[in-house]
N, C-alpha and C positions, 0 to 999 in steps of 0.2 A: 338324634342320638338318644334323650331321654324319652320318647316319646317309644322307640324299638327297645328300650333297656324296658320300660314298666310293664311291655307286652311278652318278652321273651323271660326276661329272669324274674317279674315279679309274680305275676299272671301265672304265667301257663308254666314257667321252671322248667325252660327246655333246657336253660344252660346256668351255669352261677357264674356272680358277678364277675370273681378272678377273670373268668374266659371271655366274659363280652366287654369287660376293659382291654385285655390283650387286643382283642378285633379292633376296637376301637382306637386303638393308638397307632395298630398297622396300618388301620384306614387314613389315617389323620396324614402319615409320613409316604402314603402312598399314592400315586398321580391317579385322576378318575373320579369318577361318584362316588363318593362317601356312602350315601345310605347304601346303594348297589351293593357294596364291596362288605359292610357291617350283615346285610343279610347273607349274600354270600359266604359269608363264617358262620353263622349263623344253622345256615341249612345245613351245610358240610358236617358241624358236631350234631347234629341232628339225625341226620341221613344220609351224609356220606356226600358221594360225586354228583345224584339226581337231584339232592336234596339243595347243594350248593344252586347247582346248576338253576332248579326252578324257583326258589327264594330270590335270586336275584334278577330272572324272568320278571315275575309277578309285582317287584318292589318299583322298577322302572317303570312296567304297562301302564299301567293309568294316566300317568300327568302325558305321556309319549301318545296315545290314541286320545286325548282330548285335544293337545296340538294340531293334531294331523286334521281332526275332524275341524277343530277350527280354522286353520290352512282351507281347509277345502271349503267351509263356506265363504269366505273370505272371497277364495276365487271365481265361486257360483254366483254370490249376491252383489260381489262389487265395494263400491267404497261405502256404503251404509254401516255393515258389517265392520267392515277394519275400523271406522272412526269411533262404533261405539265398542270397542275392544281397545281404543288406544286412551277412549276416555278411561276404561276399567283399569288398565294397567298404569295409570300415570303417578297412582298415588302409591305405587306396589313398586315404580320405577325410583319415586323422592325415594321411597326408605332402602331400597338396594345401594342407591347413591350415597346413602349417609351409612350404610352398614360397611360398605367398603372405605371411607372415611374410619369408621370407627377402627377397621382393620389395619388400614395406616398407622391411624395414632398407635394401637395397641403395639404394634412391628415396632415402632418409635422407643415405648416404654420399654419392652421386652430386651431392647437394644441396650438403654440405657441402664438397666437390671445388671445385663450380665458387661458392662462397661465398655461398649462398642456404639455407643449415640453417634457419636462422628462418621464414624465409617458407614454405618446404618444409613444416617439421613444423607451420606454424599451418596450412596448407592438406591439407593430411593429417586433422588433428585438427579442421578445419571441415566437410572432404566427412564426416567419421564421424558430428559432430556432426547435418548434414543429413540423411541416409539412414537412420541406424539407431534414432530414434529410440522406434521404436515396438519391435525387438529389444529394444532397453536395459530398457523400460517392462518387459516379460512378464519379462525376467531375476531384474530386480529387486521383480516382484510388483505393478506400480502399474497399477493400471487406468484410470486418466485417459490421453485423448487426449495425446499430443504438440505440443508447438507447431509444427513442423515436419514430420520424419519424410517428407521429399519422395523421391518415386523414382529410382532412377538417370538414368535416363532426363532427368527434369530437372536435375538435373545438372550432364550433359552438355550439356544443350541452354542452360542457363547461361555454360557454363564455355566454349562453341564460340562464343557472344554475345560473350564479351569479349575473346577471341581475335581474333578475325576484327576488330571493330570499334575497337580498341586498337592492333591489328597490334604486338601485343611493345613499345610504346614508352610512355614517362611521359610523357603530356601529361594536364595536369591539370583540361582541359575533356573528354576521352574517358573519362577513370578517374573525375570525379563523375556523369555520365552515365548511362556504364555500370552502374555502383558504384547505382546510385539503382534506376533499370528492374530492376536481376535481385533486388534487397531486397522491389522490390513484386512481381516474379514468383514468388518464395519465398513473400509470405506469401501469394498466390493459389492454389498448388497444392500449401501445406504440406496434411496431414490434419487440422489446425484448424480451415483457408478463414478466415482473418482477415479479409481480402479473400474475401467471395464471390459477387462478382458477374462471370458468365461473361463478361458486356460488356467488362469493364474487362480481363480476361485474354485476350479473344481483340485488345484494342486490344495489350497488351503484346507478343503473339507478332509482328504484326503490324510493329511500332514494330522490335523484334530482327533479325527478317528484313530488313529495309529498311537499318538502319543494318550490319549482318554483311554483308550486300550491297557496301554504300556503300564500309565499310575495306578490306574485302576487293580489293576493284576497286582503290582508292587505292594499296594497300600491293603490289600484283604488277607493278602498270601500268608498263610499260617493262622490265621486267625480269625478260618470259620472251618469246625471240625467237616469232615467230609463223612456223608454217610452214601448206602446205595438204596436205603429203605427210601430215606428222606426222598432222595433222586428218584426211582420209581415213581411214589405218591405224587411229587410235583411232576411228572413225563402225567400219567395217567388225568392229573388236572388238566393238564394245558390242553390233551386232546380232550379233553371235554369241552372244554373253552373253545377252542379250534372246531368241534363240528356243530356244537350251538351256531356259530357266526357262519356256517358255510351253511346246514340247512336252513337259514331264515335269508342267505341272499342268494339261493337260487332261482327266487323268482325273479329278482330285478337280475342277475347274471341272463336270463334269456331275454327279458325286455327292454335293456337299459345299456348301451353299449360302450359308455361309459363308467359302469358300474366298477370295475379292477380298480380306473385312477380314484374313483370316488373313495372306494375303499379302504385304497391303500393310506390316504388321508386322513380319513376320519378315525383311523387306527392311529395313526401316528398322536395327530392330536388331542387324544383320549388318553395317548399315553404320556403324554409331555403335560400336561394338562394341571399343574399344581395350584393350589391357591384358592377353592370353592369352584363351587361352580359359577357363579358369576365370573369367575378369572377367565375361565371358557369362551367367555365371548372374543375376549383380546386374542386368544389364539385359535377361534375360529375365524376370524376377520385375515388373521395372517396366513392360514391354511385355505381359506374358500375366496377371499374378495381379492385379495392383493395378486391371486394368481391366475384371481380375472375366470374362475369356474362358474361364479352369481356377480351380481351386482351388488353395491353396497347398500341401495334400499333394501332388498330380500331380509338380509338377516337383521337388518335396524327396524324397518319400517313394519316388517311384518313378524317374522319369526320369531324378535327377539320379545314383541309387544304380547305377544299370545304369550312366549313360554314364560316372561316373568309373573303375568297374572294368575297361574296354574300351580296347582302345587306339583312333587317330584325332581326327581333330579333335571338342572339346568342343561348338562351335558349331554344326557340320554334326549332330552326334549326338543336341543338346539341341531343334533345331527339329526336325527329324525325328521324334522323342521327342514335343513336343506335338504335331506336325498327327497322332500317330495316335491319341494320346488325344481330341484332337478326335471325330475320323474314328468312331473306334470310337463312341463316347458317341452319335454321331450314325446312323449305318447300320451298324455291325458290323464284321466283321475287315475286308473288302475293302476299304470304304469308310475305315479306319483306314490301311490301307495307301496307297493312292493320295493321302489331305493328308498322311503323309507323304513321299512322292515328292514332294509342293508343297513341303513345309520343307526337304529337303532339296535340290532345287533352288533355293531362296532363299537360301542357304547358300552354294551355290557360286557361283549369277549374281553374288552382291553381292562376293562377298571377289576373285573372277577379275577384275571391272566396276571395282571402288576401284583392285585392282592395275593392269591395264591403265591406268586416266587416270592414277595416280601416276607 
């Protein structure tokens, strides 16, 4: 952020401060790549739809073709390569470890600021409790399944149920509800399946969607003016958003025949995507490992080892990263190249597309 603020508003005064704080804050509360999303506003006051459009192009390319190219020696030269790329990133991995730590703590204080410590650290200590269960298990040696152990992914798609359907408020027919539906959607897609009947978990999703709908509606209604200018300009983004991501995956659309599921994924978890990019991983593990599309070494052992040593966005680097491990596993280097052009095109459409409607 300071690094794009001394080049745009100090430098070269494409835009003043007022405005690339505004971006900045959009970015911050918005799912996606940060830097992506800051150029992306960035180009727009600048130049408009082309300008958006290729600012955040250009902002992702670099750390995204340094991945790939080391992906592909990786997979040329063998394990020479990966070990001294895992020695490079190890001391890049400590201080990600302890920055996410520091994040912790900071959530902690932040909590404690606004007088919510309690609830903060049982909800801290309840998402660990969910997610990691199956980590904990292999640490500590135990081989039995987990009672839970749910993916990020649900989660989120939990924790966005009660949001939306709650709207921030204590009413205490919303909170037993709520509180009821995501207990039984926990035990449907813990890795125990206490619940395992698909029927009942596709009624669940279904029941969520509907009611997230409902609050959602309830909790904004009247209180964001409606314009048709405003509506236009965001229509006219989104299909620029929209044909950025379909010109760069037509090539893997003809070579890759998997490319739609890959897609439609890496969209999704671009856009659920909160917390840094480092967060990214947790929900690329529950979008790409858990549903069994790669394997869990791909994205730990190799993908993750390259993109942390590389500067640029995590997100843009880490989908780019699997569509060419796809790619490759499926048709060879070219065809590795081109799903990644798909990832990383999903990458940018979704984090430009969140920013633009926010």
């Amino acid at each position: 952020v300071p690094v794009i603020e001394s080049e745009v508003v100090y430098e070269k005064k494409l835009i003043d401060k007022d405005e690339y704080t505004k971006d900045v804050v959009v970015a911050n509360i918005t799912p996606g790549a940060l830097p992506v999303e800051v150029a992306a506003g960035v180009g727009r006051k600048v130049c408009g739809i082309p300008g958006m459009l290729l600012s955040a192009l250009l902002m992702g390319l670099p750390g995204t073709f340094l991945t790939v190219l080391l992906l592909m020696m990786i997979n040329s030269s063998g394990e020479r390569v990966l070990q001294q790329i895992l020695f490079a990133s190890a001391g890049v991995t400590a201080y990600i470890i302890y920055m996410l730590l520091m994040y912790a703590k900071g959530t902690f204080w932040e909590c404690r600021e606004k007088g919510m410590a309690k609830s903060g650290t049982v909800f801290m200590f309840l998402v660990f409790f969910l997610t990691s269960g199956k980590d904990v298990f292999q640490l500590l040696g135990i081989t039995r399944t987990p009672v839970f152990d749910i993916s990020t992914i649900d989660v989120l798609c939990a924790a966005f149920f009660i949001i939306f359907f709650t709207g921030g408020r204590f009413r205490w027919s919303r909170i037993i509800l709520s509180t009821v539906i995501t207990v039984l959607y926990c035990l449907c897609v813990g890795q125990m399946h206490l619940i395992s009947s698909p029927r009942i978990l596709l009624i669940l999703r279904l029941v969520m969607i509907v009611l997230s709908i409902y609050g959602l509606r309830s909790g904004i209604e009247g209180k964001i003016p409606f314009s048709w200018k405003a509506l236009k300009k965001l229509v006219r983004e989104e299909i620029g958003w929209a044909v950025f991501f379909l010109l760069l995956s037509v090539p893997a659309l003809i070579c890759f025949g998997d490319t739609l599921r890959f897609a439609a994924r890496g969209l999704i978890s671009a856009v659920i995507s909160f917390g840094g990019g480092d967060a990214y991983l947790a929900v690329a593990n529950g979008m790409c490992v858990t549903t069994g599309m790669i394997s869990h070494d791909d994205p730990y052992l190799q993908i993750a080892s390259v993109a942390n040593g590389l500067p640029g966005s995590i997100l843009c680097k880490i989908l780019a990263g699997v569509g060419y491990i796809l790619g490759y596993q499926d048709g060879g280097v070219w065809c590795g190249i081109f799903v990644a052009l798909c990832g990383f095109a999903c990458s940018i459409a979704a984090s430009g597309g969140t920013f633009s409607a926010v």
